[in-house]
C-alpha positions in Angstrom: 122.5 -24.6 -49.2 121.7 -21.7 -47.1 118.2 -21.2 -46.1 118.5 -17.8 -46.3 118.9 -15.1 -49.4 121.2 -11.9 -49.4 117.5 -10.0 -48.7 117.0 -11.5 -45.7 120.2 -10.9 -44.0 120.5 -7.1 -44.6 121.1 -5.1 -41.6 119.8 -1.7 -41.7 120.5 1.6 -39.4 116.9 0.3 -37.9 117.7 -2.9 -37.6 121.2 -3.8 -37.2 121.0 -7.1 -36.5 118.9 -9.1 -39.6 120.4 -12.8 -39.7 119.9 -14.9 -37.2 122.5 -16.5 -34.7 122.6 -19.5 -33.7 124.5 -19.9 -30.1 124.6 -23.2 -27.8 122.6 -23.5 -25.2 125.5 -23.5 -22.7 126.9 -20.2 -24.0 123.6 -18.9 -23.5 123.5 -19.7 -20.1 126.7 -18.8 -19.3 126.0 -15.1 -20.4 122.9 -15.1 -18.2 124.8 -16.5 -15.0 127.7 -13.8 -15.3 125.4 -11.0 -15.7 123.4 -12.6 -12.8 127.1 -12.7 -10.5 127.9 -9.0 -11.2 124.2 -8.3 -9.7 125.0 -10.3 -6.8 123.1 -13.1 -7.2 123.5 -17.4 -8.2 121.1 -19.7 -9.5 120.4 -22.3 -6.8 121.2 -25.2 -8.6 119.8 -28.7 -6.7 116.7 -27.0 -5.8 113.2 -28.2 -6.5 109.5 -26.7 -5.8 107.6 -28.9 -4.0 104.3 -26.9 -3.6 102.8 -23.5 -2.9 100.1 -21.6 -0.9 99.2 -18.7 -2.0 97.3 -15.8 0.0 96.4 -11.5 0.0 99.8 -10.3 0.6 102.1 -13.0 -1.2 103.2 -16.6 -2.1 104.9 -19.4 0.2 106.8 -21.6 -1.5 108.6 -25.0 0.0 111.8 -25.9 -1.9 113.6 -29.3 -1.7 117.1 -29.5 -1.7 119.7 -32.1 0.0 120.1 -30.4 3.0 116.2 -30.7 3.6 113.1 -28.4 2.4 112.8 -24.7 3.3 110.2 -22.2 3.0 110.4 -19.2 1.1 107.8 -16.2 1.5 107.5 -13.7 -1.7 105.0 -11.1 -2.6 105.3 -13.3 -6.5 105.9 -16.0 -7.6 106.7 -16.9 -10.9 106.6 -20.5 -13.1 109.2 -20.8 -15.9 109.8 -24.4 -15.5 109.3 -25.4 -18.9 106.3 -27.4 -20.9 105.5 -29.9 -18.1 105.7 -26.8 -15.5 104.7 -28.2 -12.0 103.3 -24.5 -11.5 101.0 -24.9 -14.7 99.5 -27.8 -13.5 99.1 -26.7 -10.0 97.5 -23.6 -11.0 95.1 -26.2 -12.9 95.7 -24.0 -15.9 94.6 -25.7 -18.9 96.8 -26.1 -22.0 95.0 -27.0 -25.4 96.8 -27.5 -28.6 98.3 -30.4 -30.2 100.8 -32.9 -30.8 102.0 -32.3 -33.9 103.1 -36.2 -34.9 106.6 -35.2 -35.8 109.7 -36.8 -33.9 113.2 -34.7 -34.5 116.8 -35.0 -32.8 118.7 -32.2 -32.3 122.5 -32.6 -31.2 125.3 -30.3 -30.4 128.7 -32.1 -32.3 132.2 -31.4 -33.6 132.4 -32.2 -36.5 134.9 -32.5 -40.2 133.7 -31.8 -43.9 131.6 -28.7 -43.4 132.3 -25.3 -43.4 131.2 -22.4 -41.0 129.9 -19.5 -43.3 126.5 -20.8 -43.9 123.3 -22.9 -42.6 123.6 -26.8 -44.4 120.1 -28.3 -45.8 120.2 -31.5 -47.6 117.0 -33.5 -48.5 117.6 -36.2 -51.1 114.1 -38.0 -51.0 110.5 -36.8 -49.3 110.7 -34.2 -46.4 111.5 -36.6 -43.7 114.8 -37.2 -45.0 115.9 -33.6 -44.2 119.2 -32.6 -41.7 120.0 -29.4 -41.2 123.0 -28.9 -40.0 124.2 -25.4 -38.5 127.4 -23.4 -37.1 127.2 -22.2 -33.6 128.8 -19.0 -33.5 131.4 -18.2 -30.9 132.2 -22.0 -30.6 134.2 -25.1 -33.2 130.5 -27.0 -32.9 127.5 -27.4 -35.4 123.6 -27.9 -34.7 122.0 -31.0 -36.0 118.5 -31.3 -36.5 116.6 -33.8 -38.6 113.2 -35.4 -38.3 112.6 -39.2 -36.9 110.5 -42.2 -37.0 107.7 -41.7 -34.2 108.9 -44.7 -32.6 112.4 -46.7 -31.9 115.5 -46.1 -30.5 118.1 -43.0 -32.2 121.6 -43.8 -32.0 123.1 -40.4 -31.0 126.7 -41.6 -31.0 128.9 -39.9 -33.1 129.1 -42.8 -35.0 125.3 -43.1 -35.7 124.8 -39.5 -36.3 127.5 -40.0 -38.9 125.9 -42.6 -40.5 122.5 -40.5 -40.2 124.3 -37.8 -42.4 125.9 -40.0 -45.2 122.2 -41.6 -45.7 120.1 -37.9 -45.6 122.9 -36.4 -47.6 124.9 -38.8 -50.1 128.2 -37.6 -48.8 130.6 -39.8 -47.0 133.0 -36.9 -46.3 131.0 -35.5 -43.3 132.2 -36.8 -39.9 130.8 -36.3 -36.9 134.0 -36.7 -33.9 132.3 -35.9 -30.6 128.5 -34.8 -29.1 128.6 -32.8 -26.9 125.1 -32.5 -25.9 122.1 -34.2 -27.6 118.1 -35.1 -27.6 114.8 -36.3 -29.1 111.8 -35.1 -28.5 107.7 -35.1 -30.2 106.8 -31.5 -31.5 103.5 -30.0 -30.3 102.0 -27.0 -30.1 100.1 -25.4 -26.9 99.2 -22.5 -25.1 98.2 -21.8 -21.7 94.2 -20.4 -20.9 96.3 -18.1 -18.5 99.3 -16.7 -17.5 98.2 -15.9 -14.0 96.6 -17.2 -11.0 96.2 -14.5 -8.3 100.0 -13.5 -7.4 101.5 -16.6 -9.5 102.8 -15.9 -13.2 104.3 -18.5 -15.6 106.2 -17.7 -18.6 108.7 -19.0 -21.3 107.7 -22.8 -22.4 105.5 -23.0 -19.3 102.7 -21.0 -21.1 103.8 -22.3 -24.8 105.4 -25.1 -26.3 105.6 -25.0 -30.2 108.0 -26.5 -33.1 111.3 -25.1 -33.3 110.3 -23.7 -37.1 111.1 -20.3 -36.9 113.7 -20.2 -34.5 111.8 -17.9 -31.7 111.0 -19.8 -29.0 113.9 -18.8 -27.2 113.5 -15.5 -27.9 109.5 -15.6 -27.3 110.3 -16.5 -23.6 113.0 -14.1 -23.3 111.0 -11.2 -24.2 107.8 -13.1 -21.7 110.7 -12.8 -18.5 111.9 -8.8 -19.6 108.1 -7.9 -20.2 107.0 -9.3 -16.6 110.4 -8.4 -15.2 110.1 -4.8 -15.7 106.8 -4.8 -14.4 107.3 -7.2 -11.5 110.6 -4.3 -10.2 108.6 -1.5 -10.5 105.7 -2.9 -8.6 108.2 -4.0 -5.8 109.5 -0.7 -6.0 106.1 0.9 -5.5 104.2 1.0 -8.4 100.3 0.2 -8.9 99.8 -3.9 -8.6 97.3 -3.3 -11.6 100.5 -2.9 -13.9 100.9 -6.7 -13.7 97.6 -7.2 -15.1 98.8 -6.0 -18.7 101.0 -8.8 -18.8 98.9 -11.4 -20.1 97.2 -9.2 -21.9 100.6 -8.1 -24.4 102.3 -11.9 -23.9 99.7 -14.2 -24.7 98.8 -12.8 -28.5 102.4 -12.7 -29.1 102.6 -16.5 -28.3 99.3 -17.3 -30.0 100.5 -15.7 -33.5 104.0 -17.7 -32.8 102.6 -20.6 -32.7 100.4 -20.5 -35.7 103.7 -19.2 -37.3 105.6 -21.9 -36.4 103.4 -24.7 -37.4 102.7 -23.3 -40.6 106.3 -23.5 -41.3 106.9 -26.8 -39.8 104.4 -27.6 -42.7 106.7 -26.1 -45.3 109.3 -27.8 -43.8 107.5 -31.1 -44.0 107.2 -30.4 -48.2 110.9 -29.0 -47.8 109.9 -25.1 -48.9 110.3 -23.3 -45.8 112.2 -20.3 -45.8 112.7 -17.5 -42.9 111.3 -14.2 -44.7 110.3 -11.1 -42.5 107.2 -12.6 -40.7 110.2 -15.1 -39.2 112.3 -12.7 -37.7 109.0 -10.7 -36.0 110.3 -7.3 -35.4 107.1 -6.3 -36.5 105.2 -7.9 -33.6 104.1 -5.4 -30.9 101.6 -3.8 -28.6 99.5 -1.3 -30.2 96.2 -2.9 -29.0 97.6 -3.0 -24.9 96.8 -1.0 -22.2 100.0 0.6 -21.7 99.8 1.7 -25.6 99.1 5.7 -25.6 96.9 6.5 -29.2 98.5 8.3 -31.3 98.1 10.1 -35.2 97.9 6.5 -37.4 99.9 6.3 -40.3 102.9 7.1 -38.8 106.6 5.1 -39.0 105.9 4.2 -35.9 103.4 4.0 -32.9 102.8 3.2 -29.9 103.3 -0.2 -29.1 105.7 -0.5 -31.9 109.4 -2.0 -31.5 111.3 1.1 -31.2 114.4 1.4 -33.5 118.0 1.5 -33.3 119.8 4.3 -35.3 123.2 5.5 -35.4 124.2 8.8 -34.3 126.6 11.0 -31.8 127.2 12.3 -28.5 127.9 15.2 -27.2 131.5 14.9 -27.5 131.0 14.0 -31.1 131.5 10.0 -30.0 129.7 7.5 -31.9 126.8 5.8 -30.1 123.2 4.6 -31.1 120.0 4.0 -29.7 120.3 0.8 -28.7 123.0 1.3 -25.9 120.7 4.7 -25.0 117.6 2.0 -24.1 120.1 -0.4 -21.9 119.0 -0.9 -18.9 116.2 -1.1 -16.8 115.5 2.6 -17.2 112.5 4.6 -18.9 113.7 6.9 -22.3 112.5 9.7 -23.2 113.6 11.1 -26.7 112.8 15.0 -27.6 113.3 15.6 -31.4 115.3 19.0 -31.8 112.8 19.9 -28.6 113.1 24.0 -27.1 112.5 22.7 -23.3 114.2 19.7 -21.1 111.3 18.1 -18.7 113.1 18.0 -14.7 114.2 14.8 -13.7 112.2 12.1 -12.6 113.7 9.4 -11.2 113.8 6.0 -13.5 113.5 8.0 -16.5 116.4 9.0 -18.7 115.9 12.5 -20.9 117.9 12.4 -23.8 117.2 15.8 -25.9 118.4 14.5 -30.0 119.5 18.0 -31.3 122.8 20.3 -32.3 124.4 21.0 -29.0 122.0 18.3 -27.0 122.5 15.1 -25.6 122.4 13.2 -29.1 123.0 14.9 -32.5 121.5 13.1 -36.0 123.9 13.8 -38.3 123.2 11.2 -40.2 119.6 11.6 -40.1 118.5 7.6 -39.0 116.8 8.8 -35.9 114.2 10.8 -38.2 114.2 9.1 -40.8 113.3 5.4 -38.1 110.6 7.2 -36.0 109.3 9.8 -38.8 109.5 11.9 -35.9 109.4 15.7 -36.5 110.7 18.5 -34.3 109.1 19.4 -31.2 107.7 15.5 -30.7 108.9 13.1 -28.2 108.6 9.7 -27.5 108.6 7.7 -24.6 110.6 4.1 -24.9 109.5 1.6 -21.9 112.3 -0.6 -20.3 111.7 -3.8 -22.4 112.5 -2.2 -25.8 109.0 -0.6 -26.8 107.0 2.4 -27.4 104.7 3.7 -25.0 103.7 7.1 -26.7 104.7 9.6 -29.1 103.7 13.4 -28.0 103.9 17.0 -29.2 105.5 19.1 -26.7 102.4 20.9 -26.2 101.0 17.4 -24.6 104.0 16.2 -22.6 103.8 17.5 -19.9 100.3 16.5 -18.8 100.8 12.8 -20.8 103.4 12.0 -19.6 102.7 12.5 -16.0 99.6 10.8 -16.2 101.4 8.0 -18.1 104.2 7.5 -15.6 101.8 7.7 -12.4 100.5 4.1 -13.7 104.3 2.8 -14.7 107.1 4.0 -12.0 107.3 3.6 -8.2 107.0 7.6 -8.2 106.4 10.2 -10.6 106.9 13.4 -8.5 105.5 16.9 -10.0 107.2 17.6 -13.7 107.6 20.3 -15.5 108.9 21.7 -19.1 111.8 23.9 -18.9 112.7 22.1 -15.6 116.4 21.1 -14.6 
């Protein structure tokens, strides 16, 4: 069966993308080194951190690797070595939370007997005979995942995985030929007291480990790297160190309402009535209460602090585009609804005038009808994705510079009707 209804996987103009994907791990990977090649850059595989001093001006790191230990010197430095991070502990940041008392394999496999076009549940008995087993796009291999005794040896050959799935399922036609990668592992469910120590950050499963119910740990560490990323550049580049400090301060609630997510489904799960609806997929989560949120009128589409939007539209030479590829990048946005003025430039932040004979045109109407925006408004899209402010054009000009003098490297004198 699949675990999700025709509801659930709708895409709108707003959100194009409403099903979720399941990709290996390796894929995954493999997108992240290319992108970090064509920036000039390698991971440094056969590396390890064997400690760290920290002091006023920056972080010394000593790394271990075969040809001996080397120190590195960095204004930052930052932890995302997983739930038994070696930064964590030497930060003597705490962890609470639980073990959860649930054992689970999950194994990457070829398999026969199964098609592609949906996720597979079987239970036949209680709970803990559940599989689930799941296509991973892009590739010929499926996702099993299935609860475990606490204790005892798992075969993970193909052969005992195939015997795993005639049991849970009644089916002698499924086959499992090859695992390509595979593991067990105890559920629990922690958070960190702290995501920073001074100039030392940790992120991803170093500040939270949680059940796999939900499917957005990945993503929830993901969006902890772009969120201190953005922040970590522009303060390199020049920007106030006090930007830093609003990291914690949007992450850590995000996690915090992840994890009670997650183990409130890992509880349907265990009475085999868990289903993904909207709270699953959290595009609703966002930053409204942070720092870097600018009030607004309430009760509109959006606000600040809000997930900003996709929506379909065209460019000046009539091409079709949409928001999303607008936002790429490491950039600012600014969007001006059918706006009279332009703002002049200022560096790190892309203008982009929506209007008949402007930058972008709404023919379709998606952008207004997303943002409730009306004309003479704009609103200013940070580099990770979110809003920072919506303003009349009567307000821009002083709003926005104030905004920006806490946010970029530089934010030189600006003016409406500028170039």
């Amino acid at each position: 069966m699949s675990l999700l209804t025709e509801a659930d996987v709708s895409p709108t103009p707003a959100e194009p993308y409403a099903a979720p994907l399941m990709l290996p791990q390796f894929a995954t990977e493999a997108v992240m080194r290319e992108r970090l090649a064509e920036l000039g850059h390698h991971p440094r595989f056969g590396t390890r951190l064997t400690g760290f001093e920290q002091d006023a001006q920056g972080v010394t790191a000593r790394m271990a690797q075969e040809s001996g230990e080397h120190v590195i010197r960095a204004r930052f430095l930052v932890g995302t070595d997983g739930g038994r991070s070696a930064v964590r502990h030497a930060l003597a940041i705490d962890f609470p939370g639980e073990t959860l008392g649930v054992r689970a394999i999950v194994a990457d496999v070829r398999l026969e007997g199964l098609d592609r076009s949906a996720w597979h549940r079987f239970q036949l008995a209680s709970p803990a005979t559940q599989v689930m087993i799941c296509p991973l796009a892009g590739t010929d291999l499926f996702q099993i995942q299935a609860p475990v005794a606490l204790d005892g040896e798992i075969d993970l050959s193909p052969a005992g995985l195939t015997a795993l799935i005639e049991e849970r399922t009644g089916r002698g036609d499924i086959a499992v030929c090859s695992v390509s990668w595979s593991s067990v592992y105890m559920m629990s469910a922690r958070l960190a007291d702290r995501y920073r120590v001074g100039r030392v950050f940790i992120a991803g499963d170093a500040a939270h480990v949680h059940p796999p119910t939900g499917g957005q740990g990945l993503n929830t560490s993901v969006q902890d790297a772009y969120n201190l990323g953005w922040k970590l550049a522009a303060v390199l580049a020049g920007a106030p160190e006090a930007l830093l400090d609003s990291y914690e301060e949007e992450r850590r609630p995000i996690a915090s309402n992840m994890l009670r997510l997650s183990t409130r489904l890992l509880g349907e799960a265990k009475q085999g009535t868990m289903r993904r609806d909207r709270e699953a997929r959290q595009l609703d989560l966002g930053y409204r209460d942070s720092s870097l949120s600018v009030p607004g009128p309430v009760g509109g589409k959006v606000q600040a602090g809000d997930r900003a939007p996709d929506a379909p539209c065209r460019g000046q030479a009539g091409q079709q585009t949409r928001l999303f590829t607008v936002f790429q990048g490491p950039h600012w946005t600014l969007l001006g609804y059918d706006v009279r003025d332009r703002p002049s430039a200022i560096a790190g932040l892309r203008i982009v005038i929506i209007g008949t004979g402007h930058d972008l045109v709404d023919d379709g109407g998606h952008i207004a009808e997303a943002y409730g925006v009306e004309p003479g408004q704009w609103v200013l899209v940070r580099p990770d994705g979110y809003i920072a402010g919506i303003f009349s054009s009567d307000e821009l000009e002083a709003q926005l510079l104030r905004y920006l003098a806490h946010t970029l490297p530089s934010c030189p004198a600006a003016t409406l009707g500028g170039a």
